[in-house]
Backbone as JSON Lines, residues from 0, in Angstrom:
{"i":0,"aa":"X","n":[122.83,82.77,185.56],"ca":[123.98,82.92,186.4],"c":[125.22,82.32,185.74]}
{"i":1,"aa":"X","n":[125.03,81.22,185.22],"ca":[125.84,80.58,184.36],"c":[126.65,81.29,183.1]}
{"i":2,"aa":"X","n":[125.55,81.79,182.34],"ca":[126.33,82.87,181.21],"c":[126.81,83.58,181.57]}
{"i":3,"aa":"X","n":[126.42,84.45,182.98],"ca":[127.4,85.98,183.39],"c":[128.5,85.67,183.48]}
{"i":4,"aa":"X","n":[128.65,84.18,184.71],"ca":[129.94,83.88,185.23],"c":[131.08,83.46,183.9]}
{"i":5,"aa":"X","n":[130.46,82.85,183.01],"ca":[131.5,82.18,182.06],"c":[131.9,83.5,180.77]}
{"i":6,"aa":"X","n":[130.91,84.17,180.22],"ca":[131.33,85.7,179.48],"c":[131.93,86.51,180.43]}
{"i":7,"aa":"X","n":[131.66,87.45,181.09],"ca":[132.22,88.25,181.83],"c":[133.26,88.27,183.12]}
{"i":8,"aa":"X","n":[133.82,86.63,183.3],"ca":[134.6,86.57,184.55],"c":[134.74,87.03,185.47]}
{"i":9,"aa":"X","n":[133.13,87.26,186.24],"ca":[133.49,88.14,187.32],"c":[132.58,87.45,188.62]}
{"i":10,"aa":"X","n":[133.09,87.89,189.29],"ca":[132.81,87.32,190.8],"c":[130.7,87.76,190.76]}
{"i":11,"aa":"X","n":[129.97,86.91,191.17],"ca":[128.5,87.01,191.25],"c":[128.09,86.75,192.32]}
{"i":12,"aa":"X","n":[127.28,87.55,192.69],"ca":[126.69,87.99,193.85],"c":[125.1,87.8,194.07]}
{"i":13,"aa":"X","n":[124.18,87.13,194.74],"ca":[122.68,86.69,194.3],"c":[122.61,86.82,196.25]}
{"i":14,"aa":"X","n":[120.59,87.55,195.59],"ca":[119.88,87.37,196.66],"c":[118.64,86.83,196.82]}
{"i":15,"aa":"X","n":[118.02,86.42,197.57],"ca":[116.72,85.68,197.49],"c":[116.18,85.66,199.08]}
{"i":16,"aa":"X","n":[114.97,85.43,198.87],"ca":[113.93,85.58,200.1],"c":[113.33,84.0,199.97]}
{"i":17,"aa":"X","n":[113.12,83.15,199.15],"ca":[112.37,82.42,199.49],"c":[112.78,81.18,197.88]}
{"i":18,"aa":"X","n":[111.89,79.73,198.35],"ca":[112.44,78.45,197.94],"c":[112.68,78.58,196.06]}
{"i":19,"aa":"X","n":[112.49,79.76,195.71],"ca":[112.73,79.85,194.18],"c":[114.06,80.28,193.63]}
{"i":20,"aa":"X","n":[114.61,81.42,194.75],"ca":[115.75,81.23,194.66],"c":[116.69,80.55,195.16]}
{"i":21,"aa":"X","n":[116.51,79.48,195.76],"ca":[117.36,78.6,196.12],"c":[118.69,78.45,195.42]}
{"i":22,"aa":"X","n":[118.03,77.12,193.87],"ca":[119.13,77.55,192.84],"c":[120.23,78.46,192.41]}
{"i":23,"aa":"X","n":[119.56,80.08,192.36],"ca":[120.54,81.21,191.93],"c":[121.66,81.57,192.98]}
{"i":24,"aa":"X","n":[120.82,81.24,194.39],"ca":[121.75,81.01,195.27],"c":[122.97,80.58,195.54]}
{"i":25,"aa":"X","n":[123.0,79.08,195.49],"ca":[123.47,78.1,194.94],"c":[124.68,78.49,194.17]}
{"i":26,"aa":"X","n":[124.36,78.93,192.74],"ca":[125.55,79.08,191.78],"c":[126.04,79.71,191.78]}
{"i":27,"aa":"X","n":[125.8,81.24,192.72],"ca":[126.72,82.16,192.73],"c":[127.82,82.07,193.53]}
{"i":28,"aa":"X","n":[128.43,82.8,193.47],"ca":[129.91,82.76,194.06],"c":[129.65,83.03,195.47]}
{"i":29,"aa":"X","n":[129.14,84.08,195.79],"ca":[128.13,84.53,197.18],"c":[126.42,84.54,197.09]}
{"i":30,"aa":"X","n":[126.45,83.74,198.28],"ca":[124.92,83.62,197.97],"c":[124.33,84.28,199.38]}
{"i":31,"aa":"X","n":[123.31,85.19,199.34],"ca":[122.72,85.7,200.61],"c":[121.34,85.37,200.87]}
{"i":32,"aa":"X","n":[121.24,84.93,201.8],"ca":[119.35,85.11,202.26],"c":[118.65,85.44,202.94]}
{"i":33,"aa":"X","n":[117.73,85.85,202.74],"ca":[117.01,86.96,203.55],"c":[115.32,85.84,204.38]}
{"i":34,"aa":"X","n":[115.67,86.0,205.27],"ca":[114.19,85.56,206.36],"c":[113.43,85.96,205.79]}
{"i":35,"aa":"X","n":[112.68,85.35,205.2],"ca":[110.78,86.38,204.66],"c":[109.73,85.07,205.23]}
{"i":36,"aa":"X","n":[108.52,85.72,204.23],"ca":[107.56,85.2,204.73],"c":[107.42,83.79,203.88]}
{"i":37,"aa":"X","n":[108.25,83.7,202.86],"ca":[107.83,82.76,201.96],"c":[108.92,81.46,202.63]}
{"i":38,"aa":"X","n":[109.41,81.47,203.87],"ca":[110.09,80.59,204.5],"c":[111.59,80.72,204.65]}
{"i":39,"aa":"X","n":[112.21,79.18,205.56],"ca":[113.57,79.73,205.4],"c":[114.66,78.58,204.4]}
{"i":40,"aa":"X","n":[114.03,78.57,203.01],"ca":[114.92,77.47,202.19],"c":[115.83,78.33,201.85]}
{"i":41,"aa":"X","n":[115.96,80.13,201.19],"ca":[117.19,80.38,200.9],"c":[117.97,80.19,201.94]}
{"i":42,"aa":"X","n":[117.41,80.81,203.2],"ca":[118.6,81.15,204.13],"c":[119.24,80.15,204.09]}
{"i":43,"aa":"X","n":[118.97,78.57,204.24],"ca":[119.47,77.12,204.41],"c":[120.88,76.68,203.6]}
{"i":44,"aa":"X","n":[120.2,77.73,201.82],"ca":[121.13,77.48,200.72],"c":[122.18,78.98,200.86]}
{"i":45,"aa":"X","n":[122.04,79.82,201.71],"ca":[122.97,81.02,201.34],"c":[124.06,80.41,202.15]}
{"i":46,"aa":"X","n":[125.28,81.48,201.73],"ca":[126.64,81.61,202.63],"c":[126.22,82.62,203.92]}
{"i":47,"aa":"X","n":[125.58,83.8,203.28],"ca":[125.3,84.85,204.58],"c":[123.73,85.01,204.45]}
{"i":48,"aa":"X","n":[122.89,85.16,205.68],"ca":[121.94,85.32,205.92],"c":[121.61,86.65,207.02]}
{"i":49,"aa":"X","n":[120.85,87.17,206.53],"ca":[120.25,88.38,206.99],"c":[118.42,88.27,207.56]}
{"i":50,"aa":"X","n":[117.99,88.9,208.36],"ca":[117.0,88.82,209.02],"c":[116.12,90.07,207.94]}
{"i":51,"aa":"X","n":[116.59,91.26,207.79],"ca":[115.94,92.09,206.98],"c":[116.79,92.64,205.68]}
{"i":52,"aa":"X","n":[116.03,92.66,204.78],"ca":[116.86,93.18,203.53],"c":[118.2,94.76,203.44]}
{"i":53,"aa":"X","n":[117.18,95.45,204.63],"ca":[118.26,96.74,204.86],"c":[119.63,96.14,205.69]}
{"i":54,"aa":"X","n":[119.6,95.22,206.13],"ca":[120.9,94.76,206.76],"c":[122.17,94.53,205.24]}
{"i":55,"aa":"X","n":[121.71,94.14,204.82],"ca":[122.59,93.18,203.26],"c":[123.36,94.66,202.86]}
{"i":56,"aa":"X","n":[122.79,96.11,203.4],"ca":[123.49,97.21,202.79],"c":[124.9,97.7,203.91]}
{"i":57,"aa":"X","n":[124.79,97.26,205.26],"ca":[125.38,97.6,205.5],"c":[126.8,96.2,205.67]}
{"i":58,"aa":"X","n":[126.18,94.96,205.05],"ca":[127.13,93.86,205.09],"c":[127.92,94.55,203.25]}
{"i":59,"aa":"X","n":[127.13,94.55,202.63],"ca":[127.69,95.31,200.92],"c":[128.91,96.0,201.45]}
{"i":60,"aa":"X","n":[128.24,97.43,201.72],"ca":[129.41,98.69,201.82],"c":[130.41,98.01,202.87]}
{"i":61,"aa":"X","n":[130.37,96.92,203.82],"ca":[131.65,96.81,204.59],"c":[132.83,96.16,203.68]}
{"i":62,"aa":"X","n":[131.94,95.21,202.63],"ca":[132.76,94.03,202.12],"c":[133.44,94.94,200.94]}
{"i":63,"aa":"X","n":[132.52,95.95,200.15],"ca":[133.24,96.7,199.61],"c":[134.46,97.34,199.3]}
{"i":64,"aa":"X","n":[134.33,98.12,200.64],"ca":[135.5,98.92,201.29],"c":[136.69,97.69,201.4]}
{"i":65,"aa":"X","n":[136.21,96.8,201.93],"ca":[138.01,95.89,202.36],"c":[137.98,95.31,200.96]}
{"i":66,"aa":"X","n":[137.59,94.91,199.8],"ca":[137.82,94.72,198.51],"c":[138.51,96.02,197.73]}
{"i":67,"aa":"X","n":[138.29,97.0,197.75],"ca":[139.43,98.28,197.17],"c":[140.13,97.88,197.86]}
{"i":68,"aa":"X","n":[140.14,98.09,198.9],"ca":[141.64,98.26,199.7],"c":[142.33,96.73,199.65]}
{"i":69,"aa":"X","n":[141.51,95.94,198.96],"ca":[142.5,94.85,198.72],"c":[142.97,93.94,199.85]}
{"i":70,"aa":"X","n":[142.29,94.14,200.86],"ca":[142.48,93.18,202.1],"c":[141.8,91.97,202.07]}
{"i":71,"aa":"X","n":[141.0,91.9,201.28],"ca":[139.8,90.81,200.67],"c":[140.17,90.42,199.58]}
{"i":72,"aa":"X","n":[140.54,88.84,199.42],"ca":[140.95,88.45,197.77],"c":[139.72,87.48,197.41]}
{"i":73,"aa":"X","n":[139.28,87.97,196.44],"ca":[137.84,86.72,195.93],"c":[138.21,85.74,194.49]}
């Protein structure tokens, strides 16, 4: 996560279900977590948390859309 952010300057985005991704969580710029079975340590470490993984698509395409249009500054 570290090399993307510092070569490529760009905003990073990480997801995780359970206590391994905690970390990647953590360092990204947005961190999301998803309720699974393997417990709830990401959710604890994310910014946004989701109950099922198909939710995170319709939180994506919203945040999307207001980022073109530039109503969203990151």
């Amino acid at each position: 996560m570290d090399l993307i952010r510092k070569k490529k300057k760009t905003v990073c985005l990480s997801i995780g279900d359970g206590a391994n991704d905690v970390s990647m969580i953590q360092k990204a710029n947005i961190g999301c977590g998803i309720i699974g079975l393997e417990g709830t340590q990401a959710v604890r470490a994310s910014d946004f948390a989701f109950k099922e993984f198909s939710f995170f698509f319709f939180f994506f395409f919203f945040f999307k859309k207001k980022i073109e249009k530039e109503e969203i500054k990151i």
